[in-house]
C-alpha positions as a Markdown table, in Angstrom:
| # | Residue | x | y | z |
|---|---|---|---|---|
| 1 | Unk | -54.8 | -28.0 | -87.8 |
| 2 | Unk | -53.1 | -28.9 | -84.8 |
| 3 | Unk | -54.5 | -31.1 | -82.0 |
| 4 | Unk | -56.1 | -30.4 | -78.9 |
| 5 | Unk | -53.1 | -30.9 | -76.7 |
| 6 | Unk | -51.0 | -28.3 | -78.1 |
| 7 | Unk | -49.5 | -25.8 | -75.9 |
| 8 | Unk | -50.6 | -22.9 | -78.0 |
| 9 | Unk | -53.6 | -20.7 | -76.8 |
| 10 | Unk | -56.7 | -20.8 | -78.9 |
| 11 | Unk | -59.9 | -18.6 | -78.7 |
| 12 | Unk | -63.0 | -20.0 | -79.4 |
| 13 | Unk | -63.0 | -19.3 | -83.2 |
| 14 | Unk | -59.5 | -21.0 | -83.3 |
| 15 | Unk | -58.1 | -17.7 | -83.8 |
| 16 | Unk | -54.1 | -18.0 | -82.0 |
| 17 | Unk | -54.0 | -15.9 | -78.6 |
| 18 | Unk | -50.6 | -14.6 | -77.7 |
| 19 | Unk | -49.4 | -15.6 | -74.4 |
| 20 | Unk | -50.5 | -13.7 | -71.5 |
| 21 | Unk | -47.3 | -12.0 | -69.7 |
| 22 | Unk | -47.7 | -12.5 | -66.3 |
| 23 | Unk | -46.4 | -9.8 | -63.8 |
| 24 | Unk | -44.8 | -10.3 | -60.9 |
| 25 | Unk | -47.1 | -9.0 | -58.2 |
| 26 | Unk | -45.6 | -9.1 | -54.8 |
| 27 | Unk | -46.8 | -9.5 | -51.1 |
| 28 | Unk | -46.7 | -6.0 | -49.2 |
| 29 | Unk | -43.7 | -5.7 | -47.0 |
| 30 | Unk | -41.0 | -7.0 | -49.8 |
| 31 | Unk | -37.9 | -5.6 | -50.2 |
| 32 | Unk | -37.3 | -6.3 | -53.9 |
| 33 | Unk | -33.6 | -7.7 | -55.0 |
| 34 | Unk | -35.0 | -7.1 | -58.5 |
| 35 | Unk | -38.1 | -7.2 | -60.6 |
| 36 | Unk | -38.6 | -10.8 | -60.2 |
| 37 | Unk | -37.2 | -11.4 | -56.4 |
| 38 | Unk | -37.8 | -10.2 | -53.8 |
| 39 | Unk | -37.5 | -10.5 | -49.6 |
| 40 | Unk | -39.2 | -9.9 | -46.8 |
| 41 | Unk | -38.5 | -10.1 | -42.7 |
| 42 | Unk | -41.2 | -11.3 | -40.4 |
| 43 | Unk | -40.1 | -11.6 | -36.9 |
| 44 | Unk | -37.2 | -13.7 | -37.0 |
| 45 | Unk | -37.2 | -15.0 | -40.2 |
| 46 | Unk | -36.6 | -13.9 | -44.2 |
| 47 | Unk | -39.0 | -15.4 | -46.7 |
| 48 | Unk | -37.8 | -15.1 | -50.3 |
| 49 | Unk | -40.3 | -14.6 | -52.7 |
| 50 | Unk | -40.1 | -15.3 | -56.9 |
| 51 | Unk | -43.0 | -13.2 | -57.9 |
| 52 | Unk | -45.6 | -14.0 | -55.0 |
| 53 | Unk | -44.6 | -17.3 | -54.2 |
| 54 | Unk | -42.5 | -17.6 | -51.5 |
| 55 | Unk | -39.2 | -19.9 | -52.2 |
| 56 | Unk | -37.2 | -20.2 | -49.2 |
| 57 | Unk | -37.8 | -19.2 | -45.2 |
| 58 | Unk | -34.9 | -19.1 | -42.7 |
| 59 | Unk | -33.9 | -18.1 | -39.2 |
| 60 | Unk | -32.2 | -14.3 | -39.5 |
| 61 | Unk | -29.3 | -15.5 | -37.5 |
| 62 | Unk | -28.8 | -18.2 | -40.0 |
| 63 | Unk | -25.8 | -17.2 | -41.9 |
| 64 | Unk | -25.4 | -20.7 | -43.8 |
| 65 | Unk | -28.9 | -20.5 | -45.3 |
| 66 | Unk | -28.9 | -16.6 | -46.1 |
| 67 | Unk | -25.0 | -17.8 | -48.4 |
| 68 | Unk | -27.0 | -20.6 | -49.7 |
| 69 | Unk | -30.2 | -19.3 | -50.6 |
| 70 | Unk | -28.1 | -16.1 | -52.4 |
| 71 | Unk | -25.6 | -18.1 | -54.2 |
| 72 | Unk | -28.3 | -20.3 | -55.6 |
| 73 | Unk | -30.4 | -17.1 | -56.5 |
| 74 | Unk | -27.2 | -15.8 | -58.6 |
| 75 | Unk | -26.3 | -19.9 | -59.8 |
| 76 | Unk | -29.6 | -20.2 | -61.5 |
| 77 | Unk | -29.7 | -16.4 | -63.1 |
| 78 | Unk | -32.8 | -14.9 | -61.0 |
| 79 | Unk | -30.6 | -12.5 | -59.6 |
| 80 | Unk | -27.0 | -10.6 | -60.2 |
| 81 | Unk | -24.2 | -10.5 | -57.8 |
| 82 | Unk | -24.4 | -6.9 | -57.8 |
| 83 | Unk | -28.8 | -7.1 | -57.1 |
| 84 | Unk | -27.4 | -9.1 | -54.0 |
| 85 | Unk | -24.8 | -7.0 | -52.9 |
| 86 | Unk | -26.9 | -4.1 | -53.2 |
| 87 | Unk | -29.9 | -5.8 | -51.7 |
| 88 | Unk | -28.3 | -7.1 | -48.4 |
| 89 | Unk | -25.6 | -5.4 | -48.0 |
| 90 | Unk | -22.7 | -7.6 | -48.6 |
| 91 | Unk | -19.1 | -7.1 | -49.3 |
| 92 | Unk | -18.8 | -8.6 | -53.2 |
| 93 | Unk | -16.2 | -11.1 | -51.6 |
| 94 | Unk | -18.2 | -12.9 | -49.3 |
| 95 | Unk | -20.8 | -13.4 | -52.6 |
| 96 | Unk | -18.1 | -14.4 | -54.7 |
| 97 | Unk | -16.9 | -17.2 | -51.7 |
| 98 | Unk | -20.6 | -18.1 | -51.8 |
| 99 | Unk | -20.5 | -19.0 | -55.0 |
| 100 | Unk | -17.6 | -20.7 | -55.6 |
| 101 | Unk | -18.3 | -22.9 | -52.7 |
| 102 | Unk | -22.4 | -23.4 | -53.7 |
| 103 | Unk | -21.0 | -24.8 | -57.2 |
| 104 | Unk | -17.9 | -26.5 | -56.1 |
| 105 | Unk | -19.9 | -28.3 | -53.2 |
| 106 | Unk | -23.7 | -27.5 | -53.6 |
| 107 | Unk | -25.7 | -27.0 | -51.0 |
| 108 | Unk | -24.5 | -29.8 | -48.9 |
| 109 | Unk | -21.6 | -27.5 | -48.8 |
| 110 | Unk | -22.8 | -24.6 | -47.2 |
| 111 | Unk | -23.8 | -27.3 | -43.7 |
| 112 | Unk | -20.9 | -29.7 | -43.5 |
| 113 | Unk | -19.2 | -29.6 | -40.7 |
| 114 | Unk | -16.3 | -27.1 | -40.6 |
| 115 | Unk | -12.6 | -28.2 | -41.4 |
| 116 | Unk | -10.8 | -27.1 | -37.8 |
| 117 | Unk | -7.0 | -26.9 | -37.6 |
| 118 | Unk | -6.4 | -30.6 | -35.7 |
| 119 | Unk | -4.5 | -31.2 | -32.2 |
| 120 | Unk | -1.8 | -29.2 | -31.7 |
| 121 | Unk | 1.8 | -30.8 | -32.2 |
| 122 | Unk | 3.0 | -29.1 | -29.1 |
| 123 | Unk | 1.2 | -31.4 | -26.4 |
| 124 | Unk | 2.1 | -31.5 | -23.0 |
| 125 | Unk | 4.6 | -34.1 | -23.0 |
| 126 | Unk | 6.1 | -32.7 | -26.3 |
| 127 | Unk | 6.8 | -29.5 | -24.2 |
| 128 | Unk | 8.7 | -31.3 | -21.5 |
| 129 | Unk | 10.5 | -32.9 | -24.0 |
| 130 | Unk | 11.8 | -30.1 | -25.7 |
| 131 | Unk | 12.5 | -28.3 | -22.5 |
| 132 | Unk | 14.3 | -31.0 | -21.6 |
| 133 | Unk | 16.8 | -30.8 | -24.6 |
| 134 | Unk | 17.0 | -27.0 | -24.4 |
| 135 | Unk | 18.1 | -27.1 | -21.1 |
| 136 | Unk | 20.8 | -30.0 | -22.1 |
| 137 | Unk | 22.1 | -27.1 | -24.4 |
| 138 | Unk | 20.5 | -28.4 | -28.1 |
| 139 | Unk | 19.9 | -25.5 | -30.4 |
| 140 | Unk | 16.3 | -25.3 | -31.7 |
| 141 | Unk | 17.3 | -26.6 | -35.0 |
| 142 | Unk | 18.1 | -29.9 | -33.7 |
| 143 | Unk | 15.4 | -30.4 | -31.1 |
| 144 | Unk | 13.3 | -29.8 | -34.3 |
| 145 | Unk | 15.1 | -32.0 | -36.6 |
| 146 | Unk | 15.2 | -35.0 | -33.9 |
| 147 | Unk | 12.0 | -34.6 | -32.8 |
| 148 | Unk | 10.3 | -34.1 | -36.5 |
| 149 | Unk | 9.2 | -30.7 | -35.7 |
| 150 | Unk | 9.2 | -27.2 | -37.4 |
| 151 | Unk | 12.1 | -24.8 | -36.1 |
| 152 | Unk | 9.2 | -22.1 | -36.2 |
| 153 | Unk | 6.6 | -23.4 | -34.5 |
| 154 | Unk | 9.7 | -24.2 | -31.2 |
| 155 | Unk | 10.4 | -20.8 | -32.0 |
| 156 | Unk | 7.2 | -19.4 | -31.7 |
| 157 | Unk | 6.3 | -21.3 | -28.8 |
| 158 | Unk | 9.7 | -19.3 | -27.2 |
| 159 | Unk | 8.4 | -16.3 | -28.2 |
| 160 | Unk | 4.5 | -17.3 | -26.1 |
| 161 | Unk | 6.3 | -17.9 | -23.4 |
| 162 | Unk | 5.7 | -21.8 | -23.4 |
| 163 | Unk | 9.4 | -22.9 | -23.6 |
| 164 | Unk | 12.3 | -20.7 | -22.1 |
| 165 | Unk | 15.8 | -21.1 | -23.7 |
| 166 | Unk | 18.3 | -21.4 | -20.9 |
| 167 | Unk | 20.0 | -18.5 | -19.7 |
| 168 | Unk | 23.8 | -18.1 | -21.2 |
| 169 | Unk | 26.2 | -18.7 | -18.4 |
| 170 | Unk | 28.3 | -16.0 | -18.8 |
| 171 | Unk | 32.3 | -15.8 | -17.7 |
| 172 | Unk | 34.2 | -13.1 | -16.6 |
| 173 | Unk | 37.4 | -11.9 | -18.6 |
| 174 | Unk | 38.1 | -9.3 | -16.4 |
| 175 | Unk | 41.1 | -11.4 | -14.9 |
């Protein structure tokens, strides 16, 4: 006989009970991702919901949440990329960036601040400088080279309009 601690389900004759299957029954108003999960929007939030328990509330604006909160539903197996996709709408690249960044980082991941492109190497004084040597006659190539900077990014800023290569002084061999 086993003891009175045991997981199983007993009647009162001792007779074994199956275990009862519990359904999920779900608030009105949810839009289910599956049979298990499901959403719902209330003003300006989304409340997720596992059966009738809600599992996660966030603004509707708040784009970092709503990547979380799906990549962690797919992570954990309640729900299938394509359940999400179809359920919100998504493009099946921005779930698959989701995920890879939800189990590469976790969810600190998702609110860390974002890596920006630092200053630009082209400050002020840089600009003067180079101007300066174009308008001694260097070539872009060697402003570049003796400055430590890429040849594209003097060309490019040619091209914006932020440097202007002297104009060639022409000579007349009509004579």
């Amino acid at each position: 006989m086993l003891p009175e601690t045991s997981p199983l389900h007993y009647s009162e004759d001792r007779s074994l009970l199956m275990p009862q299957l519990q359904l999920p029954c779900f608030p009105e108003g949810i839009t289910l991702i599956n049979q298990n999960v499901g959403f719902m929007r209330k003003d300006n939030s989304i409340t997720y919901f596992y059966g009738s328990l809600p599992i996660f509330t966030h603004d509707i604006d708040d784009m970092r949440s709503f990547r979380m909160i799906t990549s962690q539903l797919y992570v954990n197996g309640s729900a299938s990329q394509a359940e999400i996709i179809r359920a919100f709408g998504v493009t099946k690249t921005s779930v698959l960036r989701s995920v890879k960044l939800y189990r590469e980082k976790g969810v600190p991941g998702f609110f860390a601040p974002r890596n920006l492109r630092g200053p630009g190497v082209l400050t002020p004084q840089v600009l003067a400088q180079v101007q300066e040597k174009l308008d001694d006659g260097d070539t872009i190539p060697e402003i570049a080279r003796a400055l430590d900077l890429k040849a594209d990014t003097l060309h490019k800023a040619v091209r914006a309009g932020k440097l202007h290569k002297p104009q060639k002084k022409r000579t007349d061999h009509r004579k």
